[in-house]
N, C-alpha and C positions, 0 to 999 in steps of 0.2 A: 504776377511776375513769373515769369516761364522757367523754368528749373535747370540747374546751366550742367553739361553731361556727367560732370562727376558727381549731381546729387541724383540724375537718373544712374548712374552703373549704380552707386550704392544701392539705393531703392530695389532694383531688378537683384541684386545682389542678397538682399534682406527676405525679398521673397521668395529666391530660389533657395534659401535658409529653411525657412518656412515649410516650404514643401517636401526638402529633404526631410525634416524631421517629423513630417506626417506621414513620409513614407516608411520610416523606420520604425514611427510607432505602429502604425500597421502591420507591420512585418515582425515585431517583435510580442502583439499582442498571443499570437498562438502559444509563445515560450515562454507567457505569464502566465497563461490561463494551466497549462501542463504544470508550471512553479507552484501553483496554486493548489490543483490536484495531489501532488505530492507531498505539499504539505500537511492537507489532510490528513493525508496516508500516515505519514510520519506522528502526525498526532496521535494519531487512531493505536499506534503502533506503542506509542510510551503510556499511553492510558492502557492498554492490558498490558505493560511490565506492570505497571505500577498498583494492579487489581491481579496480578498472578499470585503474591504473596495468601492472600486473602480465598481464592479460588483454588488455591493450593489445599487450603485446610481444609475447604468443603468437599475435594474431590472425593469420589467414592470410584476404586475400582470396579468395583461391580454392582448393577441395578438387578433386580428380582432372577433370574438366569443368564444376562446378560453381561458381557463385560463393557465397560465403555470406554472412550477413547480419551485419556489425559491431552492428548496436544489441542481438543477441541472445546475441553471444558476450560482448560489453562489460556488458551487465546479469545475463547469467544463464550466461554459459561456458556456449551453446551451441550447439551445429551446429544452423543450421538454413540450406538454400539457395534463395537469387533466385530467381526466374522472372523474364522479360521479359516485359513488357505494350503492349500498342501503345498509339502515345502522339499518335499522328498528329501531332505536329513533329518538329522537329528534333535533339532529345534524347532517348535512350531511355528508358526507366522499366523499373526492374527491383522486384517484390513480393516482399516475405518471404513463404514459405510458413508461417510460424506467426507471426509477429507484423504489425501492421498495418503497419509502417514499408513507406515505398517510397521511391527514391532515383534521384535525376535522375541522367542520366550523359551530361555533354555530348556533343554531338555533333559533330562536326569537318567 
């Protein structure tokens, strides 16, 4: 029995549905895959709060002549050491060798 036009508009109707929402899942999967990445991040990021306690107590400002850099062992438990930078006042400036941080160190 032949399909009388108002169960064809439906039908064309159900599957221009269809396809709209395979276009939007398409177009939306980049801004899942990014959601997903950040979540990561985010995790990543409350796991060293929640090991900084602990990496606190282990820190050692300074290794055999070297001093080392607290923001590196505090977020990532790891050795990495200072260098001194001239700073031309009165305080010293000491540069992580692998993370940007650098840290005033009054001067007396």
């Amino acid at each position: 029995m032949p399909k009388s036009g108002i169960e064809t508009a439906l039908l064309e109707e159900a599957q221009y549905a269809v396809s709209n929402l395979k276009n939007r899942a398409r177009a939306l999967e980049p801004q899942l895959q990014e959601i997903k990445k950040l979540k990561l991040e985010i995790e990543a990021e409350c796991e060293a709060a929640s090991l900084a306690p602990k990496r606190l107590f282990k820190f050692q400002p300074k290794i055999g002549a070297e001093y080392q850099c607290p923001r590196c062992w505090i977020e990532h438990e790891r050795r990495s050491s200072l260098r001194p930078v001239a700073s031309g006042g009165r305080d010293d400036l000491m540069r992580c060798n692998t993370c940007p941080a650098e840290y005033v160190i009054p001067g007396g």
